[in-house]
FIMAR-667047 format. One record per atom (N, C-alpha, C): atom name; x, y, z. Coordinates in steps of 0.2 Angstrom, whole numbers, padded with zeros to 4 digits, m for minus. Example, Ala and Ser with C-alpha at 12.3 -4.5 7.8 and 13.67 -1.06 7.14 Angstrom:
<recs>
REC   atom      xx      yy      zz
REC      N    0066   m0028    0039
REC     CA    0062   m0022    0039
REC      C    0066   m0016    0039
REC      N    0064   m0011    0035
REC     CA    0068   m0005    0036
REC      C    0064    0000    0039
</recs>
This chain:
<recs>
REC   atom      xx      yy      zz
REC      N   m0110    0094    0038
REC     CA   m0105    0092    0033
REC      C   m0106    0084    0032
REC      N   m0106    0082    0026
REC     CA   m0104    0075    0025
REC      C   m0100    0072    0026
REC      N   m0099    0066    0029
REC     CA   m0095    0060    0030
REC      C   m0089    0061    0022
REC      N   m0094    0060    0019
REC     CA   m0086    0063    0013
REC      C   m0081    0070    0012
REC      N   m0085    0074    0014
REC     CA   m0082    0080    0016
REC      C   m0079    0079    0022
REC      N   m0079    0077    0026
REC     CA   m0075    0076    0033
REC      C   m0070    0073    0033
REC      N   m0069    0067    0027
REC     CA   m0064    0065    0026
REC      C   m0057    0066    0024
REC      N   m0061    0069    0016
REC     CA   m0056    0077    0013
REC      C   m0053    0080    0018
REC      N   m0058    0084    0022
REC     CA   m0056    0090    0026
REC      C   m0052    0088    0031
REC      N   m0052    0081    0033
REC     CA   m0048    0079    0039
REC      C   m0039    0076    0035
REC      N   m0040    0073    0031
REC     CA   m0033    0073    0026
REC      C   m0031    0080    0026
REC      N   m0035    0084    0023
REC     CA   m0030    0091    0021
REC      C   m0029    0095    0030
REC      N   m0032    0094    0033
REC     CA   m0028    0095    0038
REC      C   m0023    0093    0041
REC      N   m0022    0084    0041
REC     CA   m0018    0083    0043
REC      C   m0013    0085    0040
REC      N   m0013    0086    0031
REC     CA   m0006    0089    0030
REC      C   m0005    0095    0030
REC      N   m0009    0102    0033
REC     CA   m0007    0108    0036
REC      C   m0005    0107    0041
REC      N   m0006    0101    0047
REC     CA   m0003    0103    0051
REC      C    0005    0097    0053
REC      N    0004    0094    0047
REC     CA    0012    0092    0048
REC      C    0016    0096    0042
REC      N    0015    0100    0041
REC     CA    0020    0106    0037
REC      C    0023    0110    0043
REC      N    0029    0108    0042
REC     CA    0036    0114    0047
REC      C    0035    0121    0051
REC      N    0034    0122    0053
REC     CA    0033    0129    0056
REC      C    0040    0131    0055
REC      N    0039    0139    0051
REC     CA    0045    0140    0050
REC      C    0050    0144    0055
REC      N    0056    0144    0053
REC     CA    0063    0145    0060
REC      C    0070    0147    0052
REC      N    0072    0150    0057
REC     CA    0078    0151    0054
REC      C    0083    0146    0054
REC      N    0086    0145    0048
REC     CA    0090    0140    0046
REC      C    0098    0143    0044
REC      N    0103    0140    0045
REC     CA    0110    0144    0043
REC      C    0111    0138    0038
REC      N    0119    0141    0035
REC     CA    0119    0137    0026
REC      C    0119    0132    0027
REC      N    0123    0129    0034
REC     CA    0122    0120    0036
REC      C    0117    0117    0036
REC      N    0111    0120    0038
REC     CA    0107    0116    0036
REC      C    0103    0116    0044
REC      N    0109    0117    0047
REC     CA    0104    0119    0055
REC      C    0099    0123    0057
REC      N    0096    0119    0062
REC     CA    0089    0124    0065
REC      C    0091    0127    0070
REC      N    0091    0133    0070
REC     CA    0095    0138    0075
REC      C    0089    0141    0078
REC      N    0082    0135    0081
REC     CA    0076    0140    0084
REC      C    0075    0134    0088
REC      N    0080    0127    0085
REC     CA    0077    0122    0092
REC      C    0083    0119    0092
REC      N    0082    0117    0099
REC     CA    0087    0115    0106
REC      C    0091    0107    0101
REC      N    0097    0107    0102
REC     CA    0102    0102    0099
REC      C    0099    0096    0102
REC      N    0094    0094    0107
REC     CA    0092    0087    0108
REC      C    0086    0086    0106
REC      N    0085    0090    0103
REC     CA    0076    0086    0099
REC      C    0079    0082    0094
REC      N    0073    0078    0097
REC     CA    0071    0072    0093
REC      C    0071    0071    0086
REC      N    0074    0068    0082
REC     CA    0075    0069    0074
REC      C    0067    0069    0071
REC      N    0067    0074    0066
REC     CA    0061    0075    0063
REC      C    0058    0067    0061
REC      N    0050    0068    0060
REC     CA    0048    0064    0057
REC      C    0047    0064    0048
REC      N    0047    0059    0044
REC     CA    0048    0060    0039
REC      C    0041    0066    0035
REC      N    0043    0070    0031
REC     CA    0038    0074    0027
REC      C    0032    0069    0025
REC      N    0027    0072    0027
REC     CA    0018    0069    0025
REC      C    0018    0068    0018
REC      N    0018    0063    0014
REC     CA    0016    0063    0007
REC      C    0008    0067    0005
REC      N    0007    0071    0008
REC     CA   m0002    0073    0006
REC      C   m0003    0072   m0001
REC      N    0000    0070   m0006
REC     CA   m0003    0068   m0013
REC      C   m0003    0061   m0015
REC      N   m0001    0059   m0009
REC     CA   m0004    0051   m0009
REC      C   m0005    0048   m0001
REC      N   m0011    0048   m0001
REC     CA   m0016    0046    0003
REC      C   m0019    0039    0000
REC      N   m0020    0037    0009
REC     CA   m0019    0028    0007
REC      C   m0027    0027    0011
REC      N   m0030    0024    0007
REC     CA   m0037    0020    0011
REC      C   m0036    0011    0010
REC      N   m0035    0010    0020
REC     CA   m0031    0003    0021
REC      C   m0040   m0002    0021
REC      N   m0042   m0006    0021
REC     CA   m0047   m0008    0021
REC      C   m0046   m0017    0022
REC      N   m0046   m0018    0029
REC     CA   m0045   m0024    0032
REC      C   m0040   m0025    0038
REC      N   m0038   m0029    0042
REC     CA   m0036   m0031    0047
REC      C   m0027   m0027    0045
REC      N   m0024   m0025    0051
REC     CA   m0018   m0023    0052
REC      C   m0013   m0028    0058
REC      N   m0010   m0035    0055
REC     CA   m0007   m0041    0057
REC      C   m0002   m0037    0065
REC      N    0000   m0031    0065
REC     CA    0003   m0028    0069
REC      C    0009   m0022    0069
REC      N    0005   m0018    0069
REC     CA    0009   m0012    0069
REC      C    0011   m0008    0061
REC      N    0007   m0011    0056
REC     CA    0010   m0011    0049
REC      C    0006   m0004    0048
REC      N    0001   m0002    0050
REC     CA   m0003    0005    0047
REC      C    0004    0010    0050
REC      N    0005    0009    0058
REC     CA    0008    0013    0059
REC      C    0016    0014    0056
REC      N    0018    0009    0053
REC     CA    0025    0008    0052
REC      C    0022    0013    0041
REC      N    0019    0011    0040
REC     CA    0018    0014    0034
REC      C    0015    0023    0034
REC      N    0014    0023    0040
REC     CA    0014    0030    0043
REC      C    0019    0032    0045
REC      N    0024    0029    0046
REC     CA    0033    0030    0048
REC      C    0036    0034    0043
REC      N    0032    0031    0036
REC     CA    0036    0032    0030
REC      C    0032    0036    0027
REC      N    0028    0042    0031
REC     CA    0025    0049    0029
REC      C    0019    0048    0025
REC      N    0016    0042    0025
REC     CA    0011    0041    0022
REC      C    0002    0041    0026
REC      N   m0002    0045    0023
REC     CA   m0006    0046    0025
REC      C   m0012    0041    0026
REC      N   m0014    0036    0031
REC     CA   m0019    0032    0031
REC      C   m0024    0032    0034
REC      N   m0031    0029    0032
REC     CA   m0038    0030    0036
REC      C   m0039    0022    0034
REC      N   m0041    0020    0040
REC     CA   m0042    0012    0039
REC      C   m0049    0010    0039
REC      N   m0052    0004    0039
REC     CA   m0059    0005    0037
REC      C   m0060   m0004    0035
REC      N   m0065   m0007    0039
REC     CA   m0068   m0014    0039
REC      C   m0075   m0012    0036
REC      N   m0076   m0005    0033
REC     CA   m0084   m0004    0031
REC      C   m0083   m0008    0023
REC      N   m0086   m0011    0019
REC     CA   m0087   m0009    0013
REC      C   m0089   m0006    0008
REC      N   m0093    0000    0012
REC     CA   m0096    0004    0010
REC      C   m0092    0011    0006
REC      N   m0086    0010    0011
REC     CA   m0079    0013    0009
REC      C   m0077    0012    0002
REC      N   m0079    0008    0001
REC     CA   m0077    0005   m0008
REC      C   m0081    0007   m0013
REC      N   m0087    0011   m0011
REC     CA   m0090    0015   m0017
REC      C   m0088    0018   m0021
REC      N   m0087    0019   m0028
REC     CA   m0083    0026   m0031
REC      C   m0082    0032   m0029
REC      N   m0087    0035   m0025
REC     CA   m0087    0040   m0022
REC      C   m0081    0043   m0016
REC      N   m0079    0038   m0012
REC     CA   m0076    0037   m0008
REC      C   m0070    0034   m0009
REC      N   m0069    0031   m0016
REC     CA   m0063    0028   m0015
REC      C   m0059    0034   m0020
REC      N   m0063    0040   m0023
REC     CA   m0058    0044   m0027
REC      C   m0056    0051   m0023
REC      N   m0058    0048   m0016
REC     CA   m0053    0053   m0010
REC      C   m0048    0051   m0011
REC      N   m0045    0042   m0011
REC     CA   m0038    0042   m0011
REC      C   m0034    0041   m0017
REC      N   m0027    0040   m0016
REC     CA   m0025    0037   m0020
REC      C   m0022    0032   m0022
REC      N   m0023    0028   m0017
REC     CA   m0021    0021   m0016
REC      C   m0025    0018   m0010
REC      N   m0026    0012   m0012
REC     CA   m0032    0007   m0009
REC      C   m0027    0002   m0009
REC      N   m0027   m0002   m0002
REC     CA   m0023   m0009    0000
REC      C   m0029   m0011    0006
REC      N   m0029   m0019    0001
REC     CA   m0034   m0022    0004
REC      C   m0031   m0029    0007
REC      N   m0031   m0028    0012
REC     CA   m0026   m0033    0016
REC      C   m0030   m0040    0021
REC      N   m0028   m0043    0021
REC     CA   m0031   m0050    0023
REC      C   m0041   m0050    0020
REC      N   m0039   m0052    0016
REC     CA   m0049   m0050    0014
REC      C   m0048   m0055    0010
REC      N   m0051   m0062    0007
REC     CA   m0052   m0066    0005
REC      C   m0060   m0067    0002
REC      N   m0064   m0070   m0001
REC     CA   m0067   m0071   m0005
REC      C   m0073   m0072   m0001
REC      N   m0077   m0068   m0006
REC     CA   m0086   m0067   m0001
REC      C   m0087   m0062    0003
REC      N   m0082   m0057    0002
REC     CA   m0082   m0050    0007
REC      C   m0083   m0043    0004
REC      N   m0080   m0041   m0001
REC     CA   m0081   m0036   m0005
REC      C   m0081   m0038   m0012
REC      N   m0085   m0042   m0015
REC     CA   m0083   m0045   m0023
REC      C   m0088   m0039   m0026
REC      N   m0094   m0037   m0020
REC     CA   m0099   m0031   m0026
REC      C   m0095   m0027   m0027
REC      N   m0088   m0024   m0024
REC     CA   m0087   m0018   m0024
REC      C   m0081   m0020   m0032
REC      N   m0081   m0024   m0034
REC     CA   m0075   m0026   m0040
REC      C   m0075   m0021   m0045
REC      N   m0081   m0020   m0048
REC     CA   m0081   m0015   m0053
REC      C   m0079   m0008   m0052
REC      N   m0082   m0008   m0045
REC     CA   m0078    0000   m0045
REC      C   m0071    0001   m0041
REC      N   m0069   m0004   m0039
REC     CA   m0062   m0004   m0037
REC      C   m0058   m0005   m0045
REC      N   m0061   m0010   m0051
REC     CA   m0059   m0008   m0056
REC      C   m0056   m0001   m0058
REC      N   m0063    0001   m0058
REC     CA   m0064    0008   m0061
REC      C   m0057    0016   m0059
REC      N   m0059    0011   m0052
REC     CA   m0055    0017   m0047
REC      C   m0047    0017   m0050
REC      N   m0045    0011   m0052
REC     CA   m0037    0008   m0055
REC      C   m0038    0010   m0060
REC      N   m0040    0009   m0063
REC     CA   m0039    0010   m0072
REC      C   m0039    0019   m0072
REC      N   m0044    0021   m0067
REC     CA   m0043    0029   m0068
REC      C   m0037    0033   m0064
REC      N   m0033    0028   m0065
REC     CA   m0026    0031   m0062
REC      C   m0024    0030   m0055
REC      N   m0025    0026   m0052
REC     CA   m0027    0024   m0043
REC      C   m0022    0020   m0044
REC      N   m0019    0017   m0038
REC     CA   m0014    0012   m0034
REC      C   m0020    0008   m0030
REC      N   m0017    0000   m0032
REC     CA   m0021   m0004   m0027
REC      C   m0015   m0010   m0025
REC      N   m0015   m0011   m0019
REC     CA   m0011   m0016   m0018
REC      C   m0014   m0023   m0013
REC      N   m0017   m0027   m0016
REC     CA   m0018   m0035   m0013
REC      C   m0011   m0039   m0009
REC      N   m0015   m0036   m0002
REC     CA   m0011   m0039    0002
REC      C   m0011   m0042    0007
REC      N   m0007   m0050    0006
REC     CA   m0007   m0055    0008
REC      C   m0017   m0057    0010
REC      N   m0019   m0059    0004
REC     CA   m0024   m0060    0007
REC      C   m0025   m0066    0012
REC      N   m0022   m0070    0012
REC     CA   m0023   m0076    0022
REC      C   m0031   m0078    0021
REC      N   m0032   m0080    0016
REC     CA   m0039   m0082    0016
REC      C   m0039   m0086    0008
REC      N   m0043   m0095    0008
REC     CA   m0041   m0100    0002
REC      C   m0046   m0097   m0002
REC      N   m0047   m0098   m0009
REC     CA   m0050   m0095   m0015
REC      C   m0049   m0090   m0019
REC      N   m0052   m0089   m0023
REC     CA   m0053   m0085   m0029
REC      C   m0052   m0078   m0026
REC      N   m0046   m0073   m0028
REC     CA   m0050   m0067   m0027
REC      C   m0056   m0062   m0029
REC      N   m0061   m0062   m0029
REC     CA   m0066   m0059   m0033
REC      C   m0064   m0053   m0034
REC      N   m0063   m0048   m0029
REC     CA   m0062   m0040   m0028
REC      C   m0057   m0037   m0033
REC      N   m0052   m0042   m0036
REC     CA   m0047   m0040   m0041
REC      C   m0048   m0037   m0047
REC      N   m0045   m0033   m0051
REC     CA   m0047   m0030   m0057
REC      C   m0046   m0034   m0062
REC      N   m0050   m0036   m0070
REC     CA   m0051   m0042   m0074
REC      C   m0042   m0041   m0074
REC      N   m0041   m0049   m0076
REC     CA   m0033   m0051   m0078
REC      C   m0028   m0052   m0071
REC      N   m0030   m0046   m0065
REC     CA   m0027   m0048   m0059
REC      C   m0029   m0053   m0054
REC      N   m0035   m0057   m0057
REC     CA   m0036   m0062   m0051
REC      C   m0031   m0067   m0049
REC      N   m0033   m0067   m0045
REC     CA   m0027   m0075   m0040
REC      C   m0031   m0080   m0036
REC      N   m0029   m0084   m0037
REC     CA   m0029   m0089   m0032
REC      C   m0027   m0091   m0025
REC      N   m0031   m0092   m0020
REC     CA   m0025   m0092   m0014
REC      C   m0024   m0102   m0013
REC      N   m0022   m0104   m0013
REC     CA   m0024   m0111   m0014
REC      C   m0021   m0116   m0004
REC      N   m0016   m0112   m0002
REC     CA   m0016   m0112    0005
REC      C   m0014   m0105    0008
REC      N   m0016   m0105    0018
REC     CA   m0014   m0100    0018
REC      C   m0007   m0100    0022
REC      N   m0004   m0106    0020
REC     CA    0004   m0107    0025
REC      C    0006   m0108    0016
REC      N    0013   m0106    0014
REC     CA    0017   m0104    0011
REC      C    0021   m0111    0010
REC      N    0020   m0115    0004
REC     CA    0020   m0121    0002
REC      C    0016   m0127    0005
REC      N    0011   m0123    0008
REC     CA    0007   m0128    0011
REC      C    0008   m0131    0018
REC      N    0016   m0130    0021
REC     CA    0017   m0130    0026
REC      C    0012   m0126    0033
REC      N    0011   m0131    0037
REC     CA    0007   m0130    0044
REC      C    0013   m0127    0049
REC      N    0015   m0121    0049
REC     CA    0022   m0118    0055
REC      C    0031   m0120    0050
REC      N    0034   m0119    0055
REC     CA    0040   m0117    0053
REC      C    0042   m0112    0049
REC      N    0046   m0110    0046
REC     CA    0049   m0105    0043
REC      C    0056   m0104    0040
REC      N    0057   m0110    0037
REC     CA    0061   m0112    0031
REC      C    0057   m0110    0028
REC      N    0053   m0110    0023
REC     CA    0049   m0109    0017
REC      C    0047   m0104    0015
REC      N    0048   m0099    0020
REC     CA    0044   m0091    0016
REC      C    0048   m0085    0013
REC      N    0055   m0089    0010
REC     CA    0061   m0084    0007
REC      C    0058   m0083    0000
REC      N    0055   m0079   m0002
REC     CA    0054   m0076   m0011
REC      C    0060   m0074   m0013
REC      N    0060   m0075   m0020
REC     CA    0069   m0073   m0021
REC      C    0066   m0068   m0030
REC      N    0070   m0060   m0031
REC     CA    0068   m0057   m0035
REC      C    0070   m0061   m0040
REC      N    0063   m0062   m0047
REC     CA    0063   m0067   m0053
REC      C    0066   m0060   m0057
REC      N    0065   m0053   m0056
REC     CA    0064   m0047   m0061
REC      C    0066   m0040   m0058
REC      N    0072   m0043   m0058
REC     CA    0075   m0036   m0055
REC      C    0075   m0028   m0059
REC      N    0071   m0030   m0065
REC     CA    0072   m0024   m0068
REC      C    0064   m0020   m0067
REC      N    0061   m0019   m0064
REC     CA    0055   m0017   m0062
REC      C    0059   m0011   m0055
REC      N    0053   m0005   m0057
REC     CA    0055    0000   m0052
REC      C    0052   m0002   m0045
REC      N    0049   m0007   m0044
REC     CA    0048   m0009   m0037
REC      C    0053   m0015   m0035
REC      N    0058   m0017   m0038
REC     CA    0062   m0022   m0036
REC      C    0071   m0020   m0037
REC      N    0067   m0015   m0043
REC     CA    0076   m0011   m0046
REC      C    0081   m0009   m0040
REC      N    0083   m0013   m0038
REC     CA    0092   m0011   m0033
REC      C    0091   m0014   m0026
REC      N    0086   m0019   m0026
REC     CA    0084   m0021   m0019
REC      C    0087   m0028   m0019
REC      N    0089   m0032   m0014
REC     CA    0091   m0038   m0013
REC      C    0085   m0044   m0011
REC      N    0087   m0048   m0012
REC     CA    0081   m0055   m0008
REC      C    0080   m0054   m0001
REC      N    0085   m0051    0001
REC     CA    0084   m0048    0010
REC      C    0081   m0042    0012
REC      N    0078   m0039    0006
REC     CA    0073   m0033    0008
REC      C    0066   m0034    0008
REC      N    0063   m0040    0002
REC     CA    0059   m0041    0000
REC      C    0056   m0044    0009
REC      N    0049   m0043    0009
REC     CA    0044   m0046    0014
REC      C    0043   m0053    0011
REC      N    0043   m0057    0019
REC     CA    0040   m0065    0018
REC      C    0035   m0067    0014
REC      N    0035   m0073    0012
REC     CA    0030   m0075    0007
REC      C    0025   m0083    0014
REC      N    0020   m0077    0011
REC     CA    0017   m0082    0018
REC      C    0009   m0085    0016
REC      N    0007   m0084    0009
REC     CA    0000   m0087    0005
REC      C    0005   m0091   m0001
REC      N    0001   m0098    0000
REC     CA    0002   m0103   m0007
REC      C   m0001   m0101   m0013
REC      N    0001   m0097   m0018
REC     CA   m0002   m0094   m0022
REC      C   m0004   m0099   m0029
REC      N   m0009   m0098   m0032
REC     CA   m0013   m0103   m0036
REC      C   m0010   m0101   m0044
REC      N   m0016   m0101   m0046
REC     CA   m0016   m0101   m0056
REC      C   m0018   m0090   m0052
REC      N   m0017   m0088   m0057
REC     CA   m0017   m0079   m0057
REC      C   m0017   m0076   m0063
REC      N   m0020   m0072   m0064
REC     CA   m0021   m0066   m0072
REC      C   m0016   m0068   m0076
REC      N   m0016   m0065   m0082
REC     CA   m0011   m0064   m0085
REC      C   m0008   m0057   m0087
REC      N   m0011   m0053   m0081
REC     CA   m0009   m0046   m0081
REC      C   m0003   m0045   m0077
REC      N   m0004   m0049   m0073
REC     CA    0002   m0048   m0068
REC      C    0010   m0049   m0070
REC      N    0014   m0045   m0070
REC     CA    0022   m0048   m0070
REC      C    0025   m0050   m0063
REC      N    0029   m0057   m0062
REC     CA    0028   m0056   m0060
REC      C    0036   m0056   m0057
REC      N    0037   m0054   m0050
REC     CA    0045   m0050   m0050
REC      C    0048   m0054   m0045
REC      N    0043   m0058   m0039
REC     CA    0046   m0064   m0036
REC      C    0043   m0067   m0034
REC      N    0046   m0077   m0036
REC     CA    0042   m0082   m0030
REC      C    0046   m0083   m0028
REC      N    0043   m0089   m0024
REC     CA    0045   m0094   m0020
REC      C    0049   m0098   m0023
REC      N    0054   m0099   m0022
REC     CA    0055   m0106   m0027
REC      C    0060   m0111   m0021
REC      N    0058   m0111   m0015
REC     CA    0057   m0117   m0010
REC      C    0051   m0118   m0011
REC      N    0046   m0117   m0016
REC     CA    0040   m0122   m0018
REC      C    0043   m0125   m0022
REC      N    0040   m0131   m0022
REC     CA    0040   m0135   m0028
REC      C    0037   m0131   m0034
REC      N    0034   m0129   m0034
REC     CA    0028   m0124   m0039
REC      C    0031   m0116   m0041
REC      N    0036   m0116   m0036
REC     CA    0040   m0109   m0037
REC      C    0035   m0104   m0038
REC      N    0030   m0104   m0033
REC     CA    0023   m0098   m0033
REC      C    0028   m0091   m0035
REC      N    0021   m0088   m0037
REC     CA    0021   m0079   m0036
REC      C    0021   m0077   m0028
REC      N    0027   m0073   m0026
REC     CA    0027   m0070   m0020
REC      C    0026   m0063   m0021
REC      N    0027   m0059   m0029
REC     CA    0026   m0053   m0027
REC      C    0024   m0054   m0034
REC      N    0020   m0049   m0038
REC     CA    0018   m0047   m0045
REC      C    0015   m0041   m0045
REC      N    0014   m0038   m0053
REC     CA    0013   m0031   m0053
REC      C    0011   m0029   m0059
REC      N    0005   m0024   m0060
REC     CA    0005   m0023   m0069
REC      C    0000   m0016   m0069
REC      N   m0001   m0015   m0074
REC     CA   m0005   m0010   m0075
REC      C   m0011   m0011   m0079
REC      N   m0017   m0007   m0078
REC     CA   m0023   m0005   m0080
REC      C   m0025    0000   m0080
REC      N   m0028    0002   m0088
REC     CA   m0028    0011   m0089
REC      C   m0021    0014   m0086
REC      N   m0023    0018   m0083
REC     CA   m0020    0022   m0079
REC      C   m0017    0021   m0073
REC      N   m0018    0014   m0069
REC     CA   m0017    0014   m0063
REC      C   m0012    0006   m0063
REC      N   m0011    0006   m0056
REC     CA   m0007    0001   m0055
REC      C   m0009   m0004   m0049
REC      N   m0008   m0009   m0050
REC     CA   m0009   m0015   m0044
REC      C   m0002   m0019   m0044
REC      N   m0002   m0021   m0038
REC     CA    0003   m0025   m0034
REC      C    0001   m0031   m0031
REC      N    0000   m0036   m0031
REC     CA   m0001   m0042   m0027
REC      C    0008   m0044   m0024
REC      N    0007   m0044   m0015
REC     CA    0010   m0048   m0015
REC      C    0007   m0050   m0007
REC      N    0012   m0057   m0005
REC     CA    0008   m0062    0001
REC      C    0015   m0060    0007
REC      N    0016   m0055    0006
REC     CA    0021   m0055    0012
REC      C    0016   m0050    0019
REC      N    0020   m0047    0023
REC     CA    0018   m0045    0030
REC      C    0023   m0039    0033
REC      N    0022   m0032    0031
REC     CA    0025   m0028    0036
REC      C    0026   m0024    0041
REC      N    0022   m0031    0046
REC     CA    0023   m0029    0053
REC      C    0029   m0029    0055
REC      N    0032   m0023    0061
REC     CA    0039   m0027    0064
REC      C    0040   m0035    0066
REC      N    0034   m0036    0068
REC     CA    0034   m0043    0071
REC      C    0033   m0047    0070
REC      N    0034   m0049    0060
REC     CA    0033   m0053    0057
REC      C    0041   m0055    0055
REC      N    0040   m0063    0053
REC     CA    0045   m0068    0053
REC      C    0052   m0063    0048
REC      N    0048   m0059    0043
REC     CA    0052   m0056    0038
REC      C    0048   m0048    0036
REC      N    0048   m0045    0040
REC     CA    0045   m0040    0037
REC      C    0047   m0033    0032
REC      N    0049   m0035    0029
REC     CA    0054   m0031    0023
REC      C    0055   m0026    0025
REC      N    0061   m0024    0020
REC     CA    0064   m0015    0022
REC      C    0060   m0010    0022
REC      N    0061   m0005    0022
REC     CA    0059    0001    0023
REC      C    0058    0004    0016
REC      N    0067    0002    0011
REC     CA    0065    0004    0006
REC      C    0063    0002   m0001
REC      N    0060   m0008    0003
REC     CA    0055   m0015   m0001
REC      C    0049   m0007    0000
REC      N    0045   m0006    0005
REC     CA    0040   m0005    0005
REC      C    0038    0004    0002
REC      N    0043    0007    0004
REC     CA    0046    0013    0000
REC      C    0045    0013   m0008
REC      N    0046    0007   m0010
REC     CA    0047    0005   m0020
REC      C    0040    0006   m0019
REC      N    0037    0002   m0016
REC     CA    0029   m0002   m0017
REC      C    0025    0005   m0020
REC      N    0027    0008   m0011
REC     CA    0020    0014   m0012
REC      C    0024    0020   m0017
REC      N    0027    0022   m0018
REC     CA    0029    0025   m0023
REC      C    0028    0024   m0030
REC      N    0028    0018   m0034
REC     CA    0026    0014   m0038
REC      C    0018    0015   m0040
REC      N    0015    0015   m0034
REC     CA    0007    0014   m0035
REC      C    0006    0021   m0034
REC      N    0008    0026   m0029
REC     CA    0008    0032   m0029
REC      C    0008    0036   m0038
REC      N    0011    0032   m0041
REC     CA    0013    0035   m0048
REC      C    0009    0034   m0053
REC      N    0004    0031   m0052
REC     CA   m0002    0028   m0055
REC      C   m0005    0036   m0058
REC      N   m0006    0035   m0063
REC     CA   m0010    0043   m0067
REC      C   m0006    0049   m0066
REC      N   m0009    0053   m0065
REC     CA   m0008    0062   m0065
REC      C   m0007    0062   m0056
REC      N   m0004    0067   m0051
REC     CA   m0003    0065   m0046
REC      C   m0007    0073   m0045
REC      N   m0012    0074   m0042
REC     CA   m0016    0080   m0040
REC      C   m0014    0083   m0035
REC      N   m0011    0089   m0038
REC     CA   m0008    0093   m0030
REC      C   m0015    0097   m0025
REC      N   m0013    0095   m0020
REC     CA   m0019    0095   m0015
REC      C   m0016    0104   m0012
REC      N   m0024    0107   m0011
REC     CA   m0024    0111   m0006
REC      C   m0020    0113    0000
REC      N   m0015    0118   m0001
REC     CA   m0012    0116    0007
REC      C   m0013    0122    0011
REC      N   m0016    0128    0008
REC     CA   m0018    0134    0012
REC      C   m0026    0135    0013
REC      N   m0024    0138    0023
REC     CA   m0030    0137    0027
REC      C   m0038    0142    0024
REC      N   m0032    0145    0021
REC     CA   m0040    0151    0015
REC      C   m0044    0147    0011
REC      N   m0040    0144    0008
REC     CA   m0042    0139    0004
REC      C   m0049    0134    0005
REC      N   m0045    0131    0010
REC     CA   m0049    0125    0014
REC      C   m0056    0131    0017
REC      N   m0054    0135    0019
REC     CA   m0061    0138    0022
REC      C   m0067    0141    0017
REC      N   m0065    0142    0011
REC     CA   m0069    0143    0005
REC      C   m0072    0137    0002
REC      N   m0068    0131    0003
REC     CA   m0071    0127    0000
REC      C   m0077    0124    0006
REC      N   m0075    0124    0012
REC     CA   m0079    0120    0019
REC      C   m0083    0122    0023
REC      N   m0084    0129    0020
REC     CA   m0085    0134    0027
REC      C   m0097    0134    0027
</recs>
């Protein structure tokens, strides 16, 4: 079987085997086939939006984005960025990657957004140009501390510019994640929905736009629990739903007959 195949087949499994096993339920809603102290279910698997993470995870943040039922395979290959490869997922987050690391893959990361994909630039923590963005979404990172500050943490509060965007609609300044890259000159694709404005320069802390079919998200925050601000649940809930919604949303294979005809 191919490494491509294996990856499919491993997604569509994990989402037959995080489907419910069925039990009788009465009209309240209760489970009357397990004992009153289990542990509160974990949230439902999104299987129609799988996420391919490509770059370092600052702490705990793959698994906390897994919390929120989200399917991820993480990945320092580059190779991963191929077209081939990346229209397994449906969402691409390329996270601390800074400039000179995957610029050849730009055109098909392009490709992959524009044909209806979610991509989300996150905090890249590295100075320069980003190469890897799709034309119009490039950024600057100009430092990697947040006004240019070397430590403390007065300075990393973004405050919503655009509250009327579906990834900022109904949220507060205290949901959003820290702003922790000094951000430069950037596209003019981007809207942008929060800076800094304890910069002098009132940087981009969060921005967002579309191409073809697909959606990017730049922003410079961090949702590790063990970050200074790592936003709420339903900051990062907006995020991937937003980029989840990018194109036609392909309902995936959930029965094991199925899988066996196509893998067997």
């Amino acid at each position: 079987m191919s490494p491509r195949s294996t990856l499919v087949l491993g997604s569509l499994l994990a989402c037959l085997l995080a489907m419910p096993a069925h039990a009788a339920m009465l009209s309240t809603g209760i489970d009357t086939e397990r004992s009153a102290t289990t542990a509160p279910s974990p949230p439902p698997v999104n299987c129609d939006c799988n996420v391919l993470w490509f770059g370092g995870d600052s702490g705990n943040e793959i698994a906390r984005l897994q919390s929120l039922g989200y399917l991820v395979t993480q990945t320092s290959d580059p190779a991963m960025l191929g077209a081939s490869n990346l229209s397994q997922y449906r969402v691409l987050v390329v996270a601390y990657t800074g400039p000179g690391v995957i610029g050849a893959a730009q055109a098909d990361i392009a490709a992959y957004v524009s044909g209806g994909h979610g991509l989300l630039i996150h905090q890249p923590n590295h100075v320069g140009a980003i190469d890897y963005a799709p034309p119009g979404f490039g950024v600057q990172i100009d430092h990697v501390y947040w006004c240019g500050i070397d430590g403390g943490s007065s300075f990393y509060n973004p405050t919503i510019v655009n509250p009327g965007h579906p990834i900022t609609g109904g949220l507060a300044d205290a949901d959003l994640s820290g702003d922790f890259d000094l951000v430069g000159p950037y596209g003019p694709a981007y809207t942008v929905l929060a800076r800094n404005l304890d910069c002098t320069n009132s940087t981009m802390a969060l921005g967002a736009g579309s191409i073809g079919e697909g959606h990017v998200v730049f922003e410079t925050g961090n949702m590790s629990p063990y970050s200074f601000r790592p936003g709420s649940d339903t900051y990062w809930g907006n995020v991937f739903r937003w980029l989840c919604a990018s194109g036609a949303v392909p309902v995936q294979t959930k029965s094991w007959g199925a899988l066996k005809s196509i893998y067997r």
